[in-house]
C-alpha positions as CSV (number, residue, x, y, z in Angstrom):
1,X,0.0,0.0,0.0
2,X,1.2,3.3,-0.7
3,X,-0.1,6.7,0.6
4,X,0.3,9.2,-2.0
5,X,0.9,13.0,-1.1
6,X,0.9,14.5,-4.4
7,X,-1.6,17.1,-3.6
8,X,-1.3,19.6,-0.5
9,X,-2.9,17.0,2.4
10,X,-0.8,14.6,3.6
11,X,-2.4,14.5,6.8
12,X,-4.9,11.7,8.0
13,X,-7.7,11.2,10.6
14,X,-6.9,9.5,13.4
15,X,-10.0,7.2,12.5
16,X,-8.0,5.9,9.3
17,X,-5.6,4.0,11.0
18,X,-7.4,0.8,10.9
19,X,-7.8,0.9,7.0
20,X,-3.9,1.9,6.7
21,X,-3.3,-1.4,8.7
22,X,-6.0,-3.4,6.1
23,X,-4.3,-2.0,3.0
24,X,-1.0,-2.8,4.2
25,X,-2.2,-6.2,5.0
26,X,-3.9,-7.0,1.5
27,X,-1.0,-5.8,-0.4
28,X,-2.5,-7.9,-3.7
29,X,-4.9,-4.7,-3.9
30,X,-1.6,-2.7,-4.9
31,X,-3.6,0.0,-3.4
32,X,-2.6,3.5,-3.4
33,X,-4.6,6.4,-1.2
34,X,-4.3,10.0,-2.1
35,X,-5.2,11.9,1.0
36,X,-7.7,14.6,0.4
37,X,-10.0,17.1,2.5
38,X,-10.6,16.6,6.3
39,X,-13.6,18.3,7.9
40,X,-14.7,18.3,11.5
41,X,-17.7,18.9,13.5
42,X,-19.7,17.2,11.0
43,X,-22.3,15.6,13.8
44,X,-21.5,11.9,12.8
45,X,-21.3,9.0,15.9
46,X,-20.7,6.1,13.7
47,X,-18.3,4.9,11.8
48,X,-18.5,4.4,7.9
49,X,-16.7,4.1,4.9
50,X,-18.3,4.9,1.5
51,X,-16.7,4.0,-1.6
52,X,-17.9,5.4,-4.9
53,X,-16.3,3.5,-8.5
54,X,-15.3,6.3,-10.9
55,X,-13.8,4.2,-13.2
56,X,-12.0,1.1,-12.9
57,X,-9.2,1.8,-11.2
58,X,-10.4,4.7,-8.9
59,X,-12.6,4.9,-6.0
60,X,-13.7,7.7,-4.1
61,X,-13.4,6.9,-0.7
62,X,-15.0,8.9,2.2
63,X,-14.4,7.9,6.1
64,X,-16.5,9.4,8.7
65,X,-16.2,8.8,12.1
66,X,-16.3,10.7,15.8
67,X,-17.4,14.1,14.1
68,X,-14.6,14.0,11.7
69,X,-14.9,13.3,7.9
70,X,-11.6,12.6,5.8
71,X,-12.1,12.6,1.4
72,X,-9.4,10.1,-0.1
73,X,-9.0,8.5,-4.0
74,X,-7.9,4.5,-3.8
75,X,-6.6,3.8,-6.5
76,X,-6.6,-0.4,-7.0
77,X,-7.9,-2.5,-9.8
78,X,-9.5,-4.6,-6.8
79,X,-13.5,-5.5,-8.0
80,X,-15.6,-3.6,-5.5
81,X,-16.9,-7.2,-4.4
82,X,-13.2,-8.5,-3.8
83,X,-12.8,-5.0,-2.0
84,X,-15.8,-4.5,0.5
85,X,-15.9,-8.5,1.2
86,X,-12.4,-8.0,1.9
87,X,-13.2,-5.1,4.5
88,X,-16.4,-6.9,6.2
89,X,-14.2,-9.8,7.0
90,X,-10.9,-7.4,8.5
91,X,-11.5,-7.8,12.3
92,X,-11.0,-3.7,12.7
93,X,-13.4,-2.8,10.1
94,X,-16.3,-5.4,10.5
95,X,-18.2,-3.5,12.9
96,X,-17.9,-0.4,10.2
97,X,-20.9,0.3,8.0
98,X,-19.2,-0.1,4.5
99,X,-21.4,1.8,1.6
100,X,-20.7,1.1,-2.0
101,X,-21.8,3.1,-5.2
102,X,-21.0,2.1,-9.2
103,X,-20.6,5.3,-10.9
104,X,-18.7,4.2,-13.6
105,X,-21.8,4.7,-16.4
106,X,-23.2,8.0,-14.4
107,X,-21.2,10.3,-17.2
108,X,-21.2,7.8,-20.4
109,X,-23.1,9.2,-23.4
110,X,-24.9,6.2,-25.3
């Protein structure tokens, strides 16, 4: 796993941790986070993860947790099925709710 810090955040919320631990882990995702807005007093008491396919090698990923809300890309060629049965089963993120989106045809003219 790689964390990129090509743009101006490199900084992460403490409630990321666990999901730098699972990417490390499951290095056959070859996943790469790009760090991206943080905002806080947002209101939220759970914890959740929601993942939106742009395309298919980038997600955007949003994690919410504790008030605090953190914007990241992951970029991986991982199936979202491969990737959120993957995060269900990690014993740090089972107890997260885990939303997923296909956006990949929003923007495709037919």
């Amino acid at each position: 796993m790689h964390l990129n810090d090509r743009g101006t955040h490199t900084t992460v919320i403490e409630a990321v941790e666990p999901l730098l631990v699972f990417f490390s882990k499951n290095r056959e995702l070859k996943a790469q986070l790009s760090p991206g807005k943080i905002e806080g007093n947002i209101g939220a008491k759970s914890k959740s993860i929601k993942l939106k396919h742009l395309n298919d090698e980038v997600y955007e990923m949003v994690v919410t947790h504790n008030g605090s809300r953190q914007e990241f890309k992951l970029f991986t060629k991982a199936t979202a099925k491969v990737l959120v049965s993957l995060m269900k089963s990690d014993k740090k993120l089972r107890d997260w709710n885990i939303n997923y989106t296909d956006m990949r045809d929003v923007h495709k003219v037919k």
